[in-house]
N, C-alpha and C positions, 0 to 999 in steps of 0.2 A: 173513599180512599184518596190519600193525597202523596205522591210522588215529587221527591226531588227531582229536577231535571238539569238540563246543561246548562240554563242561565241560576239556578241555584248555588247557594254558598257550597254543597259539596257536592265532588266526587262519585257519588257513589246514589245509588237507587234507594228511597227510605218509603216506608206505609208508617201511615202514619196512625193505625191503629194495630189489634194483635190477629188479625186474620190471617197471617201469610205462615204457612206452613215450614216456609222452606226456601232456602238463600239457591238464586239464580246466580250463575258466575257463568256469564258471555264471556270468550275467547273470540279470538279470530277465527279459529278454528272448528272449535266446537263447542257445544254446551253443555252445562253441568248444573244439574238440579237437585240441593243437597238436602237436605233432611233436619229441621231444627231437632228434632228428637236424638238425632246421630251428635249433634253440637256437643264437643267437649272441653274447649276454650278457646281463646286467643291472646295475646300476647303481644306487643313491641311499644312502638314509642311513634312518634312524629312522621318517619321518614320509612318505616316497615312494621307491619303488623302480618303475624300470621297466624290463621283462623285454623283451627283443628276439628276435624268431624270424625268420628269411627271410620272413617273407609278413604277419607280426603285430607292431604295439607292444602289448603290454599295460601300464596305467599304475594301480600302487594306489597310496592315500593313505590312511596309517594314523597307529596307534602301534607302536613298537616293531619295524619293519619290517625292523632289521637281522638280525633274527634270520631272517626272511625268506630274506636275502640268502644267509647262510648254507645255509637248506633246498636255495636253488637251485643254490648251488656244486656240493652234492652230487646233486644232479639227485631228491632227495626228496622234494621238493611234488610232490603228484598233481591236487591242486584249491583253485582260489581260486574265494570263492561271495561277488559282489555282497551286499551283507547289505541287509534292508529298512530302511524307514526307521525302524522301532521295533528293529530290530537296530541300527544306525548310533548313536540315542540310548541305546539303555539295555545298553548294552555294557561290564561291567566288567574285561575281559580287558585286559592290558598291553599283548596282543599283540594288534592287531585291524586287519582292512582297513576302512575308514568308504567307501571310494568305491575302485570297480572299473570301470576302462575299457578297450576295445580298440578297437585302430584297422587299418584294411586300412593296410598299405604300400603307397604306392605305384609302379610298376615303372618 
């Protein structure tokens, strides 16, 4: 298994083969461990992408997000992590999520 990390061109957590079941999205808060099977798209551009599961919206706001969109096509992001708020400021990645939300759907 091979993970992006912080000194990596992105943002966000990738394996880089197809073993991972399932998208991790770290909050400050709490954690949320989503279900590739539940995956039913996503959508945005450069600066916002939002990921759709059956039961989850997750919403980032970045730079460079489309590459993002990419990871997810191929179901290789394994973890998007809230960054703090000195992560959010002094962030010089291209590729970076500044603000990570998720939302219950509801039924």
């Amino acid at each position: 298994m091979s993970m992006g990390s912080a000194g990596s061109q992105r943002g966000w957590r990738v394996g880089r083969d197809a073993s991972f079941n399932a998208l991790e999205v770290v909050l400050l808060d709490r954690t949320y461990v989503l279900p590739w099977s539940q995956f039913v798209f996503a959508e945005g551009g450069d600066d916002e992408v939002r990921i759709v599961f059956a039961t989850h919206d997750v919403l980032a706001k970045g730079y460079g997000l489309q590459h993002l969109l990419s990871d997810l096509a191929a179901q290789r992001v394994i973890g998007l992590d809230e960054p703090t708020r000195a992560e959010r400021f002094g962030s010089g990645n291209r590729h970076s999520i500044h603000e990570l939300t998720v939302h219950k759907v509801d039924a």
